[in-house]
Structure formats: C-alpha cells, structure tokens
C-alpha positions as CSV (number, residue, x, y, z in Angstrom):
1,X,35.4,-22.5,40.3
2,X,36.9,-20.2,37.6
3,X,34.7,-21.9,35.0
4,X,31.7,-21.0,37.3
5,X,32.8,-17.1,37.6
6,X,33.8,-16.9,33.9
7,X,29.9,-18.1,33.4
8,X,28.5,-15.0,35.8
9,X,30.7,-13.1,33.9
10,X,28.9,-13.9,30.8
11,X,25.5,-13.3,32.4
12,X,26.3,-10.0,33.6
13,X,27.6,-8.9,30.4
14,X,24.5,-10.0,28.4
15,X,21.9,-8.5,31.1
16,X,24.4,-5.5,30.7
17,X,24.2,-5.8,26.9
18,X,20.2,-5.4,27.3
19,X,19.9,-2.0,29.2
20,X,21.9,-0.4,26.9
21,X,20.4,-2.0,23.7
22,X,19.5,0.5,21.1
23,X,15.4,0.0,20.7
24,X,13.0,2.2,19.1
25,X,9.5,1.5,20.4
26,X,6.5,2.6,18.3
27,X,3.0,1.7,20.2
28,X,0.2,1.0,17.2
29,X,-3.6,0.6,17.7
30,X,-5.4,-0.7,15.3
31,X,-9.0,-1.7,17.5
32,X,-10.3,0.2,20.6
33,X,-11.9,-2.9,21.1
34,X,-10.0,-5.3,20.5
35,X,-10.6,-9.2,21.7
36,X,-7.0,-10.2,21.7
37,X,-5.9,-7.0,23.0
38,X,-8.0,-7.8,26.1
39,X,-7.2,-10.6,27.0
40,X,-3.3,-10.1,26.3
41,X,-1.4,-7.2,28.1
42,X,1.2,-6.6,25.2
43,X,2.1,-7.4,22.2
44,X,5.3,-6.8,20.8
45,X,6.5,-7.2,17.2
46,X,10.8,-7.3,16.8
47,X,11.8,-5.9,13.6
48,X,15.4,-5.1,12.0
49,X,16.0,-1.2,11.6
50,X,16.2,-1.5,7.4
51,X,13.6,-4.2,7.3
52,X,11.2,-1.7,6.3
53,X,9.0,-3.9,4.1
54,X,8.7,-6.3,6.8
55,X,7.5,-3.6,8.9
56,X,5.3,-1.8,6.2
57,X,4.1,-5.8,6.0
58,X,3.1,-6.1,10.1
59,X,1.6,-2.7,9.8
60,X,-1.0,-3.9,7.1
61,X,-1.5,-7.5,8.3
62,X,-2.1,-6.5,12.2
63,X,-4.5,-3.7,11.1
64,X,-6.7,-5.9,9.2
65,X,-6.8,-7.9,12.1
66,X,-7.5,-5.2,14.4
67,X,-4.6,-5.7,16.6
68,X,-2.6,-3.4,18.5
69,X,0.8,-3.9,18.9
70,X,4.4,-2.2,19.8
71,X,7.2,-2.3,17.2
72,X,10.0,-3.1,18.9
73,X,12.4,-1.8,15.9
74,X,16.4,-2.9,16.8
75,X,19.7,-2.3,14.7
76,X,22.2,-5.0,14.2
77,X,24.9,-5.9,16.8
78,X,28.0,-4.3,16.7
79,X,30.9,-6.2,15.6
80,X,33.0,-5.2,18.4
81,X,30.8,-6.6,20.5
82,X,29.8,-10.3,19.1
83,X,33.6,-10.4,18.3
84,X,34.5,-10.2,22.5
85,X,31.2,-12.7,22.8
86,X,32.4,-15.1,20.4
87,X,34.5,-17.1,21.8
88,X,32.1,-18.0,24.6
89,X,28.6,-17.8,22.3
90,X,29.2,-19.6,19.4
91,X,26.2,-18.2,17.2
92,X,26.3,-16.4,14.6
93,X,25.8,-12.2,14.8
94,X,22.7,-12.3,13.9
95,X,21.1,-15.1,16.0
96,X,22.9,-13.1,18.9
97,X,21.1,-9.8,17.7
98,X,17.8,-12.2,17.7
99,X,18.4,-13.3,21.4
100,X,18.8,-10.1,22.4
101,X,15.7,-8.8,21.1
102,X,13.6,-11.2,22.5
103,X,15.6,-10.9,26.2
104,X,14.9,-6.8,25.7
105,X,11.1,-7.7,25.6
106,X,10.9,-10.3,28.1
107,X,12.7,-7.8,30.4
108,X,10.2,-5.0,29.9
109,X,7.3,-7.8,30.6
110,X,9.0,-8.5,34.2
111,X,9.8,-4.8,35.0
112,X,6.5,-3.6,33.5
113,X,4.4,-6.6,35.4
114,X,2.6,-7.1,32.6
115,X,0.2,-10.5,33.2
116,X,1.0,-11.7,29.7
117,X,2.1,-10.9,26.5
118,X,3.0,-12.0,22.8
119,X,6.2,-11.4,21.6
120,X,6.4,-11.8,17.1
121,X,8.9,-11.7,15.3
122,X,7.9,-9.8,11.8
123,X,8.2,-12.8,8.9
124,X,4.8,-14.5,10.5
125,X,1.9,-15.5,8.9
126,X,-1.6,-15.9,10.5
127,X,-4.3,-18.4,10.2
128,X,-7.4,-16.7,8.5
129,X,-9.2,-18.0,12.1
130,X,-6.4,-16.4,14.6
131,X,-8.2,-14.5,16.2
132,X,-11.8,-17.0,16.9
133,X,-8.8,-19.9,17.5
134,X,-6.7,-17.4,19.7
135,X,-9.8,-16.3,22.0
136,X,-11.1,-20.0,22.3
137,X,-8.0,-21.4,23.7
138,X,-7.4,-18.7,26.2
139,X,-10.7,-18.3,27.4
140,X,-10.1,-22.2,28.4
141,X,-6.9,-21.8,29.3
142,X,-6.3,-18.0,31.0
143,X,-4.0,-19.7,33.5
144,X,-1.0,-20.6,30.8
145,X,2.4,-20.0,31.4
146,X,3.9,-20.7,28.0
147,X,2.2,-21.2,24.6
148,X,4.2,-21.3,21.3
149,X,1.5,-20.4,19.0
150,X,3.2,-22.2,15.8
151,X,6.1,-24.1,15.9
152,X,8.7,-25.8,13.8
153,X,8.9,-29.3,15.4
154,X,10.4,-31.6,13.7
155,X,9.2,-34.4,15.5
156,X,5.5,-33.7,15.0
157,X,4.5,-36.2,12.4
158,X,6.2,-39.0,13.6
159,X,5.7,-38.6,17.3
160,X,3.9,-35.8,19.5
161,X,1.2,-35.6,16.5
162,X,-0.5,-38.0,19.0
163,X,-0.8,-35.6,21.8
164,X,-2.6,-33.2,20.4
165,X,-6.1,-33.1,22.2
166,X,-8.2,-30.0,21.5
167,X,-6.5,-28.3,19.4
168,X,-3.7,-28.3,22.1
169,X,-0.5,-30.7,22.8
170,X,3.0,-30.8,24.6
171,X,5.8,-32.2,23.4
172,X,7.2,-35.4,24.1
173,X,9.8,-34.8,27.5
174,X,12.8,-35.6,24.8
175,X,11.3,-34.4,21.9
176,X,14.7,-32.6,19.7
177,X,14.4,-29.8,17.4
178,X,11.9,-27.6,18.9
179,X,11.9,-24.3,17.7
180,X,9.8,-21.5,17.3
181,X,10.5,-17.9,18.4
182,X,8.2,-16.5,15.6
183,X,5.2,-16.5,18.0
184,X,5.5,-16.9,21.5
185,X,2.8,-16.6,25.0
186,X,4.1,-15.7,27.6
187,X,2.5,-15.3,31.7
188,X,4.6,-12.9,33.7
189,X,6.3,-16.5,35.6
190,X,6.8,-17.9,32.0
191,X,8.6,-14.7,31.1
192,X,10.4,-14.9,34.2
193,X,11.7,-18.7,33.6
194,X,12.9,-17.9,29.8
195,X,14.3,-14.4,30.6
196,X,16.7,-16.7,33.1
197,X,17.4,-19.4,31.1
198,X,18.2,-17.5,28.1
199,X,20.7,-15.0,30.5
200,X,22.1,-17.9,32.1
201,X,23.4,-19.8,28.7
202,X,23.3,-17.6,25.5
203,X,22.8,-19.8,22.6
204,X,20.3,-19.6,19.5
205,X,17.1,-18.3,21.0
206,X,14.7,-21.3,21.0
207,X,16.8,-24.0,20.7
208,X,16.4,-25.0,24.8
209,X,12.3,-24.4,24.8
210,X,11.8,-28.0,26.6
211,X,13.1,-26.5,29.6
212,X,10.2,-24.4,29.4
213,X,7.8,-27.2,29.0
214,X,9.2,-29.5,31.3
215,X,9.2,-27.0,34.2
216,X,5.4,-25.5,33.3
217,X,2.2,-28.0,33.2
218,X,0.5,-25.6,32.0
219,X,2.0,-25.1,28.6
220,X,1.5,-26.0,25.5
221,X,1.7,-25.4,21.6
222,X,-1.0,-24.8,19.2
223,X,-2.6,-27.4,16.5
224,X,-3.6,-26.4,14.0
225,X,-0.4,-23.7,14.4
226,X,-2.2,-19.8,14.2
227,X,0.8,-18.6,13.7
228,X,3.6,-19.7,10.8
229,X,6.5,-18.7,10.0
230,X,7.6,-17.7,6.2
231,X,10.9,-20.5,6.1
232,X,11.6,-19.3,2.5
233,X,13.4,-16.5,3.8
234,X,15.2,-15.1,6.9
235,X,17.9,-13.2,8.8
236,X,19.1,-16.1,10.4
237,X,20.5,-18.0,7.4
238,X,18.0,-20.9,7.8
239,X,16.2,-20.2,4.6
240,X,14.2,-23.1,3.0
241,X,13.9,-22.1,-0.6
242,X,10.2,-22.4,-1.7
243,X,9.4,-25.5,-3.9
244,X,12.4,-27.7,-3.1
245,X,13.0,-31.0,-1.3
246,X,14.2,-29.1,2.1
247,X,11.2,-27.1,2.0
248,X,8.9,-30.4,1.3
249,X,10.9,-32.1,4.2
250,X,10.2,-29.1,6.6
251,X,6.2,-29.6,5.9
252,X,6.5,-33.0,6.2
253,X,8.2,-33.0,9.8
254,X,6.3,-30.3,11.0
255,X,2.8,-31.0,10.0
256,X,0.4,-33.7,8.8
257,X,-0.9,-32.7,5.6
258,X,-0.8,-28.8,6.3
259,X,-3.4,-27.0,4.4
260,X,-2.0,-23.4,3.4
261,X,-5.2,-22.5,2.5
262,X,-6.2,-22.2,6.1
263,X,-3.3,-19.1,6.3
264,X,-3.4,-15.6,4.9
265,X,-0.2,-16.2,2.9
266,X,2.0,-13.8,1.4
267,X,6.0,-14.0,0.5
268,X,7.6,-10.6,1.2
269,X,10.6,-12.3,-0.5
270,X,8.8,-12.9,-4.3
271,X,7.6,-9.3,-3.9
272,X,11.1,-7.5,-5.3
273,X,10.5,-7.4,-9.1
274,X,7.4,-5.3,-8.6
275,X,7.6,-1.8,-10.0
276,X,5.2,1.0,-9.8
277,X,4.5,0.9,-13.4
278,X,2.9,-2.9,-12.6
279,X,0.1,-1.6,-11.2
280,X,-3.1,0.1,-12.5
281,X,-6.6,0.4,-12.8
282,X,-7.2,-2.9,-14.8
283,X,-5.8,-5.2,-12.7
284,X,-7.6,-7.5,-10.1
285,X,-5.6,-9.1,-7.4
286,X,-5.4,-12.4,-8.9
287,X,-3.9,-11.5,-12.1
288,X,-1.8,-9.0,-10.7
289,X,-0.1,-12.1,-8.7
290,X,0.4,-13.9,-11.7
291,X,2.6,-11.2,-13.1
292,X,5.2,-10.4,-10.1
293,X,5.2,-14.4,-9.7
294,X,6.1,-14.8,-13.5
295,X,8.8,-12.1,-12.8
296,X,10.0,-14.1,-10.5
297,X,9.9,-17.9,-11.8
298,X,9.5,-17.3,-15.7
299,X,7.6,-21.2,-15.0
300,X,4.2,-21.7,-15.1
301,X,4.3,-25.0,-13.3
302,X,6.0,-23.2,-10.7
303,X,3.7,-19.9,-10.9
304,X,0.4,-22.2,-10.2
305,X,2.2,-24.0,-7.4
306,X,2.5,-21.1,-5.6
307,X,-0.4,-19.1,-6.4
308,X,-2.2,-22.3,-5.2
309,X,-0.7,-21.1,-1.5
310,X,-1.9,-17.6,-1.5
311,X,-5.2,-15.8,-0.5
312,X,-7.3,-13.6,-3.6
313,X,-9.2,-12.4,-1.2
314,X,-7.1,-11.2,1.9
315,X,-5.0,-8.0,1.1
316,X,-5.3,-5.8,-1.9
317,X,-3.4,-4.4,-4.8
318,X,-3.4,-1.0,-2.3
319,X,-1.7,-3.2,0.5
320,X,0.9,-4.5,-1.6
321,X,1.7,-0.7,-3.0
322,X,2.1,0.2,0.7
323,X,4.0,-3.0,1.6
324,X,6.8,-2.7,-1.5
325,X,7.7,1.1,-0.9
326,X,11.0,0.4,0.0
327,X,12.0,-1.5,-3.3
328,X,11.1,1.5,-5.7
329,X,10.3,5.1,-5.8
330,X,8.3,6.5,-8.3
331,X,7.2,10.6,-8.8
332,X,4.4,9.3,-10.6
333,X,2.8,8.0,-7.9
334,X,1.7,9.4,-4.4
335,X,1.8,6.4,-2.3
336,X,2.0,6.7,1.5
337,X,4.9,5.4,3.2
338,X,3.9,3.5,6.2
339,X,7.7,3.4,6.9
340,X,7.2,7.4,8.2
341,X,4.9,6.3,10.4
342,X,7.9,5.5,12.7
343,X,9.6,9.4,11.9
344,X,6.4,10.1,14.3
C-alpha cells in the first residue's frame, strides 16, 4: 500500500514538473505548401538552450526540406530537483531533462487535440528521400498510432530484419534494446498511451517503447530508417566515437549493410576547428570538407573514410557559415545569426 502511494506520488510530481517546465516555443515555416505539413498536425523539434549550433543546424536542414516546425528550446534541470528525484529515478540529469521534454510535447499534443504529430530531437539526420518515403507510407497508413521513423535496434540484423514488408516492420514481442526517441509518430491515442506510460514509471525515455507496440497493431518502424540519429555525439553520454569498433558494432546491429549515401550527412561535432578565416571565394564544398576534416583527424585514411559518408551536393559553404556561428566571431565578416531568430 505505501509503495503504491509513494508511486502516485512520483507521478504527480513529474506531471507537476511538466506545467511548470521552462519552454520557449518558436513556430518556423519554411513551405506554405507543404506535403508533410499536411498530413501531420505538428511538428516539434526539442533543443537544449546553448545548443545553438544544433539549432542553427535544424534551422537550415528543415528549410531545405520545406518543413515547418516548432522549436521547443528547454534549459537543463535544476539540480535541486533531479537530486529529490534521484533516489526514486535512477537516470542521469540529463536523460531526466530528455524525458521531460518529450512528456512537455506529448502533453501539448493531448491538450491541443492535435490528430498527429512528430516530435525530433535536434542531432537527426534525414534520408535524401524523406519526404517521397514519408508521404508514401502515410498515405497507406493514415490510421497509425505509433511510428518510430528510425530506430536504434539492436536486434535488427539478427532477428526482426525478417519482418520488414514494405518498407515497414514491428518488432519481435521480446525484442530488447529498442530505442529511438530521435524521431517519433505519434496519433493523438499513441500520444495518449506514451504520455501515461512515461508518467507512470520515469526512466530513460525510450527504453519501454514495446509497450507501445504491443498495445497498438497499428504501429510500426521504418526500413529503410528516414530518420538517423548522429551516435558520434550526444547529451546523453551514449556517444559512439566515429570510426571505432563500438561505432562498427552499432551499424552492424542496427542495419544490414546501411548505405550512408542514402542520408544527407553532416557531423555538427567535426565542425569546431572551423574559423572564419577558412572560408573564401575559392573554395568549393568538397575541398572545403577536406580541410576542417584534416583539422580534425590530421589522417588521411581517416579523412576519406569519412568524407566517403557525407553529401557534396546537399548544403553549402553559406549553410555551414550560418550553422558554426556559435564557435567563432569574426568583425570581418557579416554573417547572419540564425541563433537571433529566437530573440524574435
């Protein structure tokens, strides 16, 4: 009996926790027309407060896709706070602060009645077809509850790689380390479901998604994934350095023979040894890659491995200008901030 009142108590601290988060929304449109955008209600991207490069990043990736979105922008949890949840939580801070973002925005899809929506997180990267792939599936499928549009399952290649029929499968009913908060569909029931299941037991924010599966027929995950996630770096401490055997083993696990040619790739994270004074008139994209990658690796080996990954003919020297402005300021040049945008 006490352990089932100390558990309420939990719950109505958390859905406590949500009202009074501290969010700054900032609605972007990118399209007035749109072809996700009609057939999805909202869209919401969760970004850290100082991840302004990651933000400056979603900015010029959704707009090339003509996507409009909402910028759900958040600031870290307190200490005073995760230290009285602790005890009862055991997560770290900052997968707490990641739960509760995604519990804010599944709250605001119930209240709001929104059909459906998307909720992203901000390290994502699309698949060059996203939006064809996107539009296909839910014209076939506008009835779906729950659709993880990439996901890191580690079971894939050696299992519930065989249920994948049109471009579409569901995991095996035991299947273990499911994850994939990065890009997540959600109907107004299937934001119902997860918005009680994450309030009713607070732990890391995907790590329960078969209760979402096994309680839905009508979800499913994406294969080919459109969406990825960039594992080389992250908030949550469950970086995958790029080119080593963890890396190699998440690929492996999580895909059969994944083509990164079939994604618009970028790594925020090898963008930091840029300066201003790296750019001019002369360079073209491609050599202008090598050079902030050779910053980076000083190894050639290394260099064409990577460079292998990314697009030439995706974003632009201009993007990455407008992407990096929180690393360096130079007088010398005039470059737009996309960051003010949110001072609007």
């Amino acid at each position: 009996m006490n352990e089932s009142m100390n558990e309420d108590k939990i719950v109505n601290e958390i859905k406590k926790i949500i009202e009074n988060y501290n969010v700054k929304v900032i609605n972007i449109k990118n399209n007035s027309n749109s072809v996700i955008n009609e057939r999805v209600e909202q869209i919401y991207v969760i970004n850290l407060i100082d991840d302004v490069e990651k933000r400056n990043y979603i900015i010029t990736l959704f707009k090339k896709y003509g996507i409009n979105f909402t910028f759900i922008v958040v600031d870290y949890i307190q200490n005073a706070l995760y230290q009285k949840l602790y005890s009862k939580i055991q997560i770290s801070k900052n997968e707490l602060g990641c739960c509760i973002s995604h519990l804010w925005c599944l709250k605001q899809i119930i209240i709001n009645k929104f059909k459906n929506a998307i909720i992203f997180e901000d390290d994502i990267i699309l698949h060059k077809e996203f939006i064809k792939r996107f539009t296909k599936i839910y014209d076939k499928k506008p009835d779906m509850d729950f659709l993880l549009l990439g996901a890191h399952d580690h079971m894939f290649s050696s299992d519930n790689y065989k249920n994948v029929k049109n471009n579409l499968y569901k995991p095996n009913n035991e299947s273990k380390k499911l994850y994939g908060a990065h890009a997540n569909y959600y109907s107004l029931n299937g934001a119902k479901r997860q918005f009680f299941i994450r309030t009713t037991k607070i732990s890391f924010f995907d790590k329960e998604y078969m209760l979402m599966f096994n309680h839905f027929p009508k979800s499913y995950i994406c294969y080919p994934n459109l969406v990825v996630a960039n594992v080389t770096s992250s908030n949550l401490n469950h970086t995958r350095e790029i080119l080593t055997n963890l890396e190699l083993e998440y690929y492996k696990k999580c895909f059969i023979n994944f083509k990164f040619e079939k994604y618009n790739f970028l790594y925020l994270n090898l963008l930091k040894n840029i300066n201003f004074n790296d750019f001019n008139e002369k360079n073209t994209y491609e050599n202008f890659t090598e050079k902030y990658l050779y910053k980076h690796f000083y190894n050639f080996d290394k260099i064409n491995a990577i460079k292998n990954r990314l697009v030439m003919d995706f974003f632009t020297i201009e993007d990455i200008k407008n992407i990096i402005t929180i690393f360096t300021v130079s007088k010398e040049y005039s470059i737009p901030k996309y960051s003010e945008l949110l001072s609007k």
